[in-house]
VEXMARNU-310978 format. One record per residue: residue number from 1; residue in three letters; x, y, z of N, C-alpha, C in turn. Coordinates in steps of 0.1 Angstrom, whole numbers. Layout:
NUM / Ala / X / Y / Z / X / Y / Z / X / Y / Z
...
//
This chain:
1 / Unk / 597 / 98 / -628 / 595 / 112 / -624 / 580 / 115 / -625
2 / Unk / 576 / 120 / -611 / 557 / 124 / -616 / 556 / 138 / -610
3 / Unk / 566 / 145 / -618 / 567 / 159 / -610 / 553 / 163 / -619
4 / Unk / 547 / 175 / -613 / 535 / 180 / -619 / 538 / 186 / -631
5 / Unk / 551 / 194 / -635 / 552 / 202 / -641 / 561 / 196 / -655
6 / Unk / 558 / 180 / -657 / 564 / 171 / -664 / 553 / 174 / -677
7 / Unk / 557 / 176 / -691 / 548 / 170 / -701 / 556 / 159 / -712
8 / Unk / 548 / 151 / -716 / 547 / 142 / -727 / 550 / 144 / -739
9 / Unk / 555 / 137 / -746 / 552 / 140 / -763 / 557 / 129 / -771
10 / Unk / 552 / 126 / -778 / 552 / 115 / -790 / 553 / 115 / -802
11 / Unk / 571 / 114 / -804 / 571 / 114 / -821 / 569 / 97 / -828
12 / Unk / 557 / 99 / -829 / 554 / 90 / -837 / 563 / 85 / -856
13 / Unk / 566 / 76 / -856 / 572 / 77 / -868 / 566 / 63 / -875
14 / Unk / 562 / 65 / -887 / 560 / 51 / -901 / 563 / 53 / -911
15 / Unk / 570 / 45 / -916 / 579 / 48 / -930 / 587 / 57 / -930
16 / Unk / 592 / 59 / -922 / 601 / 70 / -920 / 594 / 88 / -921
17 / Unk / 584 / 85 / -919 / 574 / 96 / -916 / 570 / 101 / -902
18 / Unk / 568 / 117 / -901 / 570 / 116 / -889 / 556 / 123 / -882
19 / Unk / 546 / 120 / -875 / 536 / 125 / -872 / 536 / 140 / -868
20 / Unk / 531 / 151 / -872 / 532 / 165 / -861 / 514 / 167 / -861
21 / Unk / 510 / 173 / -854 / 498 / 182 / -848 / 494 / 195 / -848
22 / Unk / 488 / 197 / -851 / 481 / 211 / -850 / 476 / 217 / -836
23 / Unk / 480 / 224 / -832 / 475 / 231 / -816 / 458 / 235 / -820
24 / Unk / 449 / 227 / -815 / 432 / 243 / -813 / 436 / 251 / -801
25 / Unk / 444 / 253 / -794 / 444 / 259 / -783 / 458 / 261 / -772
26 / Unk / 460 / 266 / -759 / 450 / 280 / -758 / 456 / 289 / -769
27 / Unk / 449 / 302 / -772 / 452 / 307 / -784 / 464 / 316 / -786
28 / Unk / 475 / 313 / -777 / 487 / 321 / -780 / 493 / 307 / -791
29 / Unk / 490 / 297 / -783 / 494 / 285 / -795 / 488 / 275 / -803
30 / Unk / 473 / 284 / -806 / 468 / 282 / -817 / 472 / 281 / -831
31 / Unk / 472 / 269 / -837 / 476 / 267 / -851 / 489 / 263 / -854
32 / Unk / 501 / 267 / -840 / 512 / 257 / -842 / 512 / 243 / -840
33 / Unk / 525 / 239 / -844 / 522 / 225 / -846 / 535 / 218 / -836
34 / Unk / 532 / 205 / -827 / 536 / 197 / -817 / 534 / 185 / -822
35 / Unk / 539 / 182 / -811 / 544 / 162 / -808 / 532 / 162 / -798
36 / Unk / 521 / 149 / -805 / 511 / 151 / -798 / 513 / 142 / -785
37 / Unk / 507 / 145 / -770 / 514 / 141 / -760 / 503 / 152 / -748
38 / Unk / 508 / 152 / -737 / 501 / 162 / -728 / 513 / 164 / -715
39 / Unk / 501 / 170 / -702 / 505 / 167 / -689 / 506 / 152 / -685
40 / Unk / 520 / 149 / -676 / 514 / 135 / -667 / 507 / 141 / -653
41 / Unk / 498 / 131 / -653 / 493 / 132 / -642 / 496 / 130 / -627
42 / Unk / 495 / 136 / -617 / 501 / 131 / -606 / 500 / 117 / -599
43 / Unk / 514 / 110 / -597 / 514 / 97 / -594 / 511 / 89 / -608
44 / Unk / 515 / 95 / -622 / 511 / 89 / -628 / 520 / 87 / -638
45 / Unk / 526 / 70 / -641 / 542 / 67 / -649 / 538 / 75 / -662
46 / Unk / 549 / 79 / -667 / 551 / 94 / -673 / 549 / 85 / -693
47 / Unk / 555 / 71 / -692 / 552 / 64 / -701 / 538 / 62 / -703
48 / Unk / 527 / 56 / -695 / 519 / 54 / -694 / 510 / 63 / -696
49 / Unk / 511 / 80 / -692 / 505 / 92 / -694 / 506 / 96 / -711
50 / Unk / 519 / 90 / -719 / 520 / 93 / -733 / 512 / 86 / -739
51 / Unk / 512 / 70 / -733 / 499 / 62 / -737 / 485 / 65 / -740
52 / Unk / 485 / 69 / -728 / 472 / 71 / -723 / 465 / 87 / -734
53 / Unk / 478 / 100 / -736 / 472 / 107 / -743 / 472 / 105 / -755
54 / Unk / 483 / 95 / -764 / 477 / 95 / -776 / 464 / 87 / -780
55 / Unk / 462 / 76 / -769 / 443 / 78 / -772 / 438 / 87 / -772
56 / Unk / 434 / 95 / -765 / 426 / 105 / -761 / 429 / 113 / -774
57 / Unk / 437 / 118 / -777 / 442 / 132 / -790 / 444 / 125 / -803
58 / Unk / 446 / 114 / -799 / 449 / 108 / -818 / 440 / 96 / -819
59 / Unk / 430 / 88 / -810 / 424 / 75 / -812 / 432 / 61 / -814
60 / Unk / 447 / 60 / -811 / 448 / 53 / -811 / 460 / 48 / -803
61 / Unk / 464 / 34 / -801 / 470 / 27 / -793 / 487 / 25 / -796
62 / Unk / 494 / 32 / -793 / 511 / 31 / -794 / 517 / 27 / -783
63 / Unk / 529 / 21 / -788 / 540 / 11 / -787 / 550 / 23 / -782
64 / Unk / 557 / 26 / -772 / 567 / 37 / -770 / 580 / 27 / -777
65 / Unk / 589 / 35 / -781 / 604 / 30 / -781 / 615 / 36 / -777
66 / Unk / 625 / 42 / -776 / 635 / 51 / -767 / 633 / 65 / -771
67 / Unk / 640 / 70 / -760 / 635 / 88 / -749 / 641 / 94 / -765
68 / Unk / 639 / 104 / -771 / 646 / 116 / -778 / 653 / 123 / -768
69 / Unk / 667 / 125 / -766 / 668 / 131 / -757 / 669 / 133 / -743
70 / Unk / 670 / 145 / -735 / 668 / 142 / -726 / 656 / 151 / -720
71 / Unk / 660 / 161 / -708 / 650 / 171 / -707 / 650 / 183 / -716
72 / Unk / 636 / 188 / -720 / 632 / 198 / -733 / 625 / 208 / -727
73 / Unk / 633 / 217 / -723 / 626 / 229 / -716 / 617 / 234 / -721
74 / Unk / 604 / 235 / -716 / 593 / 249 / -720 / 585 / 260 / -713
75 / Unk / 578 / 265 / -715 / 574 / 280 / -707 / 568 / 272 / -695
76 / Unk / 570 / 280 / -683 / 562 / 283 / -672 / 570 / 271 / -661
77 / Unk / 582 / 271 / -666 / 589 / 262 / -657 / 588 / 243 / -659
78 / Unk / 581 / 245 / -672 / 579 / 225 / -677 / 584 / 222 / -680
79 / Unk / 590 / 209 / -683 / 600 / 198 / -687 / 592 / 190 / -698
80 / Unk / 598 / 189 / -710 / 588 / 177 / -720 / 596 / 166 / -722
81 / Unk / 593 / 153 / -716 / 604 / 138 / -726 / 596 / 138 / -738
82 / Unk / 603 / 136 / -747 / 596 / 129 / -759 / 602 / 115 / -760
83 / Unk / 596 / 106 / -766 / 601 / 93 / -769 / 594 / 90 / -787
84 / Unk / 603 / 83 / -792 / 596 / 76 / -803 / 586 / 66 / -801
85 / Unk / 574 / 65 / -813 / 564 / 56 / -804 / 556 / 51 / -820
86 / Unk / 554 / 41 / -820 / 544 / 35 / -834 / 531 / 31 / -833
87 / Unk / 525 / 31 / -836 / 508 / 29 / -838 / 505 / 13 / -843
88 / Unk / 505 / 10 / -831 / 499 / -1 / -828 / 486 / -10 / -833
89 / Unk / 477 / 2 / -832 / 462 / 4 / -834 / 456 / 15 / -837
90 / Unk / 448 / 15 / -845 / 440 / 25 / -849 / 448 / 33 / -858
91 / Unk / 441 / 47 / -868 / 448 / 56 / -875 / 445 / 66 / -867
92 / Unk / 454 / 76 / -867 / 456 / 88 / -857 / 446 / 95 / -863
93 / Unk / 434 / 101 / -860 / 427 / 112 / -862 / 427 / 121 / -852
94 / Unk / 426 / 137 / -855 / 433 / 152 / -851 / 417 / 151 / -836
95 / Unk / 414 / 146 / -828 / 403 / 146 / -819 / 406 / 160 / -816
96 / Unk / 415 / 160 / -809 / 417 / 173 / -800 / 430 / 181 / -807
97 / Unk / 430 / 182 / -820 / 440 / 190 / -829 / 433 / 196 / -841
98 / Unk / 441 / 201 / -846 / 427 / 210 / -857 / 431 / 203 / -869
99 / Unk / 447 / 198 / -869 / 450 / 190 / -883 / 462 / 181 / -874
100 / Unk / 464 / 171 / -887 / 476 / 163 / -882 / 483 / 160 / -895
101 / Unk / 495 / 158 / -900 / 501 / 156 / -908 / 517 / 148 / -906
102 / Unk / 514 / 140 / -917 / 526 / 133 / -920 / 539 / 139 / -927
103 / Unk / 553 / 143 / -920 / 564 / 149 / -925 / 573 / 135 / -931
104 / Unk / 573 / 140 / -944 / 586 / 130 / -946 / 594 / 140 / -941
105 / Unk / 611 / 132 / -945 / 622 / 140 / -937 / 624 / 149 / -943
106 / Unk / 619 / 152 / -960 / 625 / 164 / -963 / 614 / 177 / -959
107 / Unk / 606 / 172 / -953 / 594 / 178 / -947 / 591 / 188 / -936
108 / Unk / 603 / 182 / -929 / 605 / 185 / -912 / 599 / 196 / -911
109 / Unk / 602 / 207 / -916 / 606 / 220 / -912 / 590 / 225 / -924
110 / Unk / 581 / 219 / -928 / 571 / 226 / -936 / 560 / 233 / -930
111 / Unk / 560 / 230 / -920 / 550 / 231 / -907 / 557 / 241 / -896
112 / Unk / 549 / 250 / -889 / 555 / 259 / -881 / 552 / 256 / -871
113 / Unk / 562 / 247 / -860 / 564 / 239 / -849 / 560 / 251 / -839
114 / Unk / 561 / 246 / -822 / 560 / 257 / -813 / 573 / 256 / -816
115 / Unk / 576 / 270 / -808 / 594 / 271 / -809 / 599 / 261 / -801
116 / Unk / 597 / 254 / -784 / 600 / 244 / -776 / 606 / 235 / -782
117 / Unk / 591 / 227 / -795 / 593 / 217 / -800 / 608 / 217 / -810
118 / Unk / 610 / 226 / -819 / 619 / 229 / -828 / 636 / 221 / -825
119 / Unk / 638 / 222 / -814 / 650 / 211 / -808 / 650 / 200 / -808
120 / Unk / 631 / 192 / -806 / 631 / 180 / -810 / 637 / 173 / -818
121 / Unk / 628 / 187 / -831 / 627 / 182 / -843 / 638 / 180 / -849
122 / Unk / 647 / 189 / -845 / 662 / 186 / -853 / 672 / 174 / -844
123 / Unk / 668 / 170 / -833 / 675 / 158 / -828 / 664 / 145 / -838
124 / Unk / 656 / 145 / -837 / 646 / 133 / -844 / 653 / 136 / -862
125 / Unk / 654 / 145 / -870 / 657 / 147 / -877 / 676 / 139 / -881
126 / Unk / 680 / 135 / -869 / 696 / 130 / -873 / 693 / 118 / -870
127 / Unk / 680 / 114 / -866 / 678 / 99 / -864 / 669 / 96 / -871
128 / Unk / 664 / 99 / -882 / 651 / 97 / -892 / 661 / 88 / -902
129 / Unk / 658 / 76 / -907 / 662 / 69 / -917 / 661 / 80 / -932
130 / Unk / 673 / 79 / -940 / 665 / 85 / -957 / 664 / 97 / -952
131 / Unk / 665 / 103 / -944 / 669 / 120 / -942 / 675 / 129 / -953
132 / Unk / 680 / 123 / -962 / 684 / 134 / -972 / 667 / 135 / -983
133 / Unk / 661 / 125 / -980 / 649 / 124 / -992 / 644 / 115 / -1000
//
């Protein structure tokens, strides 16, 4: 799929930890927190676009593994896949985030997600190893 109106997202997970992000922007969703990820670009494999952003917003190089899900509706008519994905390379630093933080499982919920994201979280949450703590 390289519809325009496709976005990305990456739950990263190590040790049964689960990566979330801080929004800088634009400022209605300032300060909440996401699966860091973006737009795919046009003509551009939607895998490969997840790739490609967690360079760019985290510095480093991940491994995708299966879809969360299926389609994850969000404003203005967008679609988000998420997939699980591990860090291959590098440690994630917040480039284009204001913070980034590791949730353990009993964690999930300590951080104030966009609301979109929130459905992720609770499907990724029934497939988190050690989920009770």
């Amino acid at each position: 799929m390289t519809d325009a109106r496709l976005v990305v997202g990456a739950a990263i997970v190590e040790s049964g930890r689960l990566l979330a992000a801080q929004r800088s922007g634009p400022p209605a969703m300032r300060g909440g927190w996401e699966f860091p990820g973006g737009k795919v670009e046009p003509g551009e494999d939607e895998r490969a676009a997840l790739v490609r952003e967690c360079a760019e917003e985290l510095g480093v190089q991940v491994v995708l593994g299966g879809r969360v899900g299926g389609d994850w509706p969000l404003q203005d008519g967008y679609v988000m896949h998420v997939w699980f994905a591990t860090v291959a390379a590098g440690a994630p630093r917040p480039l284009e985030h204001l913070a980034l933080r590791w949730l353990e499982p009993h964690e999930l919920y300590d951080v104030p997600w966009l609301p979109a994201d929130l459905p992720v979280v609770a499907a990724i949450e029934k497939l988190l190893p050690n989920r009770s703590g």
